[in-house]
Structure formats: C-alpha cells, structure tokens
TORKOL-4160 file (C-alpha; in steps of 0.2 Angstrom, whole numbers, padded with zeros to 4 digits, m for minus):
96
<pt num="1" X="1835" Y="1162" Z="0510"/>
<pt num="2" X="1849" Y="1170" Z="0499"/>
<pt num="3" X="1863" Y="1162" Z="0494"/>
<pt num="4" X="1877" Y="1164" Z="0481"/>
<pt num="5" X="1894" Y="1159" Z="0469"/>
<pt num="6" X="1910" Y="1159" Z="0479"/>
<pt num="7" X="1920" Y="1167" Z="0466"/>
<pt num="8" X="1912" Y="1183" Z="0456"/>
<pt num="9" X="1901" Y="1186" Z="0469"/>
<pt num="10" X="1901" Y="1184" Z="0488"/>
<pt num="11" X="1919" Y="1185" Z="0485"/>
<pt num="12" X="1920" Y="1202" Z="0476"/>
<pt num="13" X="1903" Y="1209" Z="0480"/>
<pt num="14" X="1902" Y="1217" Z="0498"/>
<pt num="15" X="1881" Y="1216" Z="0496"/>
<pt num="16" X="1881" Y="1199" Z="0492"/>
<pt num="17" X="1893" Y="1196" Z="0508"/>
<pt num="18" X="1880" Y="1204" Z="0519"/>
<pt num="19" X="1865" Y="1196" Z="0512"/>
<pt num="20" X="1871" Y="1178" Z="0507"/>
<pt num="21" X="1865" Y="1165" Z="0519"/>
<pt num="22" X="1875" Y="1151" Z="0512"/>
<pt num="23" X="1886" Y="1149" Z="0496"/>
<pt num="24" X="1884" Y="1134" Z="0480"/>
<pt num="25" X="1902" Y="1137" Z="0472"/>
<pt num="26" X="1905" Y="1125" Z="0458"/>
<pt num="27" X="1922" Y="1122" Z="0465"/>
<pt num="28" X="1925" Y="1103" Z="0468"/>
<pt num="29" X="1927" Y="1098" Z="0486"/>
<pt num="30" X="1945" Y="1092" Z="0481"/>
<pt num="31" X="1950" Y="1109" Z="0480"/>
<pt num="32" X="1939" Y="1118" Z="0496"/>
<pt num="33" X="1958" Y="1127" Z="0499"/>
<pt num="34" X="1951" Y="1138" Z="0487"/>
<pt num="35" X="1937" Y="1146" Z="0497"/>
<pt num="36" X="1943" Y="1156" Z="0512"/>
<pt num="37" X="1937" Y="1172" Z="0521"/>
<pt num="38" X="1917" Y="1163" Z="0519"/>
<pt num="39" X="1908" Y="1166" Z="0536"/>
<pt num="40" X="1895" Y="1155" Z="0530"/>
<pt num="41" X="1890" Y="1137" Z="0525"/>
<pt num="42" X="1898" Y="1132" Z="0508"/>
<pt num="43" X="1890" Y="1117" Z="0496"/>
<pt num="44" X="1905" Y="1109" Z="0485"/>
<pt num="45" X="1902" Y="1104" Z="0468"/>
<pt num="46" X="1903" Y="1083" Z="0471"/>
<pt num="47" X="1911" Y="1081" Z="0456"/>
<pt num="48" X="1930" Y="1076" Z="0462"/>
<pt num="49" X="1938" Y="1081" Z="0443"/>
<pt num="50" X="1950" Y="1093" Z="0444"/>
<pt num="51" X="1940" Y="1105" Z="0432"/>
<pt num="52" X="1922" Y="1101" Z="0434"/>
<pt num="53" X="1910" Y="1101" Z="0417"/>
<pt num="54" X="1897" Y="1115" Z="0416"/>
<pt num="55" X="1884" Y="1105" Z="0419"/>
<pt num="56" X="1891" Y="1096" Z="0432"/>
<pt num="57" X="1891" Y="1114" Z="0439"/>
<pt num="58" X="1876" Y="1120" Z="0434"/>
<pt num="59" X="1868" Y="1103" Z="0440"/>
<pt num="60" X="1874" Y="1105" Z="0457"/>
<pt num="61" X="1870" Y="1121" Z="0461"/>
<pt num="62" X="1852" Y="1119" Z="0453"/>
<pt num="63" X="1848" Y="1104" Z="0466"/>
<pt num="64" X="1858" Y="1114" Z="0480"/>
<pt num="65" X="1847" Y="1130" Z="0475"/>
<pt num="66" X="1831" Y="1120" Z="0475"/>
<pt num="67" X="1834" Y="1108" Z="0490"/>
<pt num="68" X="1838" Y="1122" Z="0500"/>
<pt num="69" X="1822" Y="1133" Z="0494"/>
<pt num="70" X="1832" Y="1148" Z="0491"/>
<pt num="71" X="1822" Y="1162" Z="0485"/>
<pt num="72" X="1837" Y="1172" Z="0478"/>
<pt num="73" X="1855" Y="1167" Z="0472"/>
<pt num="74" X="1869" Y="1179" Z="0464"/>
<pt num="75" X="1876" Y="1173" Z="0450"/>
<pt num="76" X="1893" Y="1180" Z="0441"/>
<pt num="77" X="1895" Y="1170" Z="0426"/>
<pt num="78" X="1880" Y="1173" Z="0413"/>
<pt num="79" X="1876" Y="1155" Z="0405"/>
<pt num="80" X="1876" Y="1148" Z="0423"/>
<pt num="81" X="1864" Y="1164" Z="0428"/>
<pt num="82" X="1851" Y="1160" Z="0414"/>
<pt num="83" X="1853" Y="1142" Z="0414"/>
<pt num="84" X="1848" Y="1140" Z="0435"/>
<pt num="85" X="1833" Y="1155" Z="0431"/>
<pt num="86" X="1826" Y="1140" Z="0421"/>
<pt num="87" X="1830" Y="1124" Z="0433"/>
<pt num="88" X="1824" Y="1134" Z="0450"/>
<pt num="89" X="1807" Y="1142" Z="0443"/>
<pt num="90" X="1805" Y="1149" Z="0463"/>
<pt num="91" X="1822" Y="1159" Z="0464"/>
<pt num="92" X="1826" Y="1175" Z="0456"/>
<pt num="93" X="1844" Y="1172" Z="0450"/>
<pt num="94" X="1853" Y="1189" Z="0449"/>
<pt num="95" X="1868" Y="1191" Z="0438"/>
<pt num="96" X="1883" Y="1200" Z="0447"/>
C-alpha cells in the first residue's frame, strides 16, 4: 500500500494523487476543514493543539505508516522524510 502528506504532496503532486491509497497528514483532527478534495482515507494527527509539535507529527505518522504496513509513503517536508525512513525500516519514504 502507498500512502502520503496531505499538504506538499497528494495535494500538489498529480502522481502521488493517483497512487496514494490513503493519506497520514500531521494536521490535527481539530482542524480536518483543512483537507478537501482527498478521495481517499485520511489519518489525523491526535494531538488536538492547534500547531502540533514535530514529533507529535512525526510520531503519528510513523505508527500510522507502520500499522498500516505501507510499503511507500511521499513525503514533502525533508526532516520528516529522513526521520520516518529510520522509524518504518519496511517503507521507502520518497521526498516530494
């Protein structure tokens, strides 16, 4: 399965649209008025701050990316891109 950020990628990338079976967005669930246009699943970040820490982020999508055994996952923003290729050892995380 291939899934995919919300914003810098399945949002702006027309290959990532096509491919993407699901999205991890770090965007808090307080705030899912943010995604539109997705045509598939979405996992929110469960961290209800308004501005949601890096790691909080990072955190969530690692156990969304594992969990969900994806074997790839874009990426737009670089720290988080590195950081999951480290905490999900079975994906390949492609920097978009």
């Amino acid at each position: 399965m291939t899934g995919a950020d919300f914003h810098g990628a399945y949002n702006i990338v027309p290959h990532v649209r096509e491919v993407a079976d699901l999205v991890v967005t770090g965007t808090s669930w307080t705030k899912s008025e943010q995604i539109k246009d997705c045509d598939v699943p979405v996992f929110y970040n469960p961290d209800p701050s308004e501005h949601p820490s890096l790691d909080s982020v990072i955190t969530h999508k690692a156990n969304i990316i594992n969990k969900a055994k994806l074997t790839l996952f874009y990426e737009s923003q670089s720290e988080q891109a590195s950081t999951l290729s480290i905490l999900c050892p079975n994906c390949k995380v492609v920097k978009v």
